[in-house]
N, C-alpha and C positions, 0 to 999 in steps of 0.2 A: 472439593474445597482444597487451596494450597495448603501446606503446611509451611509451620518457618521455624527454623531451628537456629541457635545459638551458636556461635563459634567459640575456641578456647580461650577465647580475650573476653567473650560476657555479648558481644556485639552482634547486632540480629544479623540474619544471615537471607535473602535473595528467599521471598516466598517459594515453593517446590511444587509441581505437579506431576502425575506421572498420567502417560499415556500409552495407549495400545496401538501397537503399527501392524499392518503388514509385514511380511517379510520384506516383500520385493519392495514396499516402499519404504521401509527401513534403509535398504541397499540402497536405492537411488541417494535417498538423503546422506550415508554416509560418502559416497563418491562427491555428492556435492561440497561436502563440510571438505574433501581432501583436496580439492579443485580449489577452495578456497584460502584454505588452512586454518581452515578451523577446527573447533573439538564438534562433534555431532548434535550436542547439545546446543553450541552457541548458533552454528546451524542452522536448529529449530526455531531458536529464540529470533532470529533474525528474518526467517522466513513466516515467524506468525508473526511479528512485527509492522512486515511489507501487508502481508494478507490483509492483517486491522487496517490499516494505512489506505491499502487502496478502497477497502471495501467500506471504511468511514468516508473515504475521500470522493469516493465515487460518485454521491449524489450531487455534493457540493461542486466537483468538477464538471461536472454536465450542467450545472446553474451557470457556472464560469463560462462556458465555453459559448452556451448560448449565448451570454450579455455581451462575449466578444463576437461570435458570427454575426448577431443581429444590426449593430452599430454598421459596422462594415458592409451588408448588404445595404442598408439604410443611405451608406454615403456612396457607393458604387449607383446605384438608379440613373436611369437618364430622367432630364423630364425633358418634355414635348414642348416647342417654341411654337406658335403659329404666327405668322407673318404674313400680315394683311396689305394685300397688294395695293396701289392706289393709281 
């Protein structure tokens, strides 16, 4: 569960988690946060951000993507004329 603490003005502060890493994947993410210029923390925040993001997003974009192939195949079709000779 986060914890949230108070700042010296009285005013709440950015719920807090803490989590366990890797080394090596500590490493990666610090190099990414200096690539960026970020602190390692924001980093994270920004990289669990994307992860929620696409992983809520994922289902909903695959409905999207279908509603848009489908149409387009729909109007792409030939149809078939036949012409009755006389």
């Amino acid at each position: 569960m986060a914890t949230r603490q108070t700042s010296s003005s009285g005013r709440a502060k950015s719920p807090r988690i803490q989590v366990v890493l890797p080394e090596a994947l500590l490493e990666r993410l610090a190099v990414a946060a200096e690539q960026d210029s970020r602190t390692v923390s924001n980093m994270a925040k920004v990289l669990i951000q994307q992860g929620l993001d696409r992983l809520q997003g994922g289902v909903r974009h695959q409905l999207e993507r279908q509603q848009q192939v489908q149409p387009r195949l729909r109007q792409g079709r030939l149809r078939r004329i036949r012409l009755r000779g006389g």
